[in-house]
N, C-alpha and C positions, 0 to 999 in steps of 0.2 A: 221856410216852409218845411212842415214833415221834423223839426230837429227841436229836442229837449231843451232848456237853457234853464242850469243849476247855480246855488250860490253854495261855495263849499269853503269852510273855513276851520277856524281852530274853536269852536266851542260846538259843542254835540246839535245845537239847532240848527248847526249850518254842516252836519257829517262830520266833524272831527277829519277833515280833509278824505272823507270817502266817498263819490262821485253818486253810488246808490244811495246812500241816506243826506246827500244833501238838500237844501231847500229850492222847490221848484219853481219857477218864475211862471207868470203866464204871458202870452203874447196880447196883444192890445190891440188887433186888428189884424188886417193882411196888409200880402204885399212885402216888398223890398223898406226894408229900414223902419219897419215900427216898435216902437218902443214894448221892452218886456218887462213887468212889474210884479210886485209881492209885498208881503207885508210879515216881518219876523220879529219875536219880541226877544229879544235878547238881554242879557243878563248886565246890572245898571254898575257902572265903575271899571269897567272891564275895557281892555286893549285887544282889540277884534283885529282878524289878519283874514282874508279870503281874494278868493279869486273865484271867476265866472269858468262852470265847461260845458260843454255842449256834452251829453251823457245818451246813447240811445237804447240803453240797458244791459250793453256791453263793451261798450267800446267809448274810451273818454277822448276829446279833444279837449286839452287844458286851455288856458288864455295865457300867453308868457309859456317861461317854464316851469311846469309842476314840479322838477327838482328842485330848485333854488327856491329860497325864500326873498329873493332880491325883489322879485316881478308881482309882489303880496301888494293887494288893496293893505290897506290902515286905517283904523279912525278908533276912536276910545268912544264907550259910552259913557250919557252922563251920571252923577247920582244917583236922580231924581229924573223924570221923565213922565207926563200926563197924556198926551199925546204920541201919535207919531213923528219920527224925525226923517225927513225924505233923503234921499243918494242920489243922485242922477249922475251913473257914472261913464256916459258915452258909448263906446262903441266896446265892444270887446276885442281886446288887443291880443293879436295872433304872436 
């Protein structure tokens, strides 16, 4: 409740790993543990790296650690794509 939840990665739709122009998730309801969702069209062939932070226009909490590249979501997009393709990537990991 009350907290921003950002997707911030290596290609410019997702901030170029900068907390303020990443993309914003929306929340799904109230309460404890519901699910927060969006929809980003990113770019088709490409090897995507991001992580989740909580952002409140000043002040970042990253997921993992934001130095390291070790603690990086991963997925490649495809080709081709007509559709969206869903993520459900759990909890976010402190």
């Amino acid at each position: 409740m009350g907290q921003n939840l950002y997707v911030v990665g290596n290609d410019t739709r997702l901030g170029n790993w900068a907390p303020a122009s990443g993309f914003a998730l929306a929340i799904q309801g109230s309460g404890a543990n519901v699910p927060w969702s969006g929809t980003v069209t990113l770019p088709a062939a490409s090897a995507i790296q991001y992580k989740y932070v909580k952002w409140n226009g000043s002040t970042a909490a990253w997921e993992g650690s934001q130095a390291t590249a070790s603690g990086n979501r991963e997925f490649s997009t495809p080709a081709s794509c007509s559709s969206p393709l869903p993520r459900n990537d759990g909890n976010f990991k402190s």
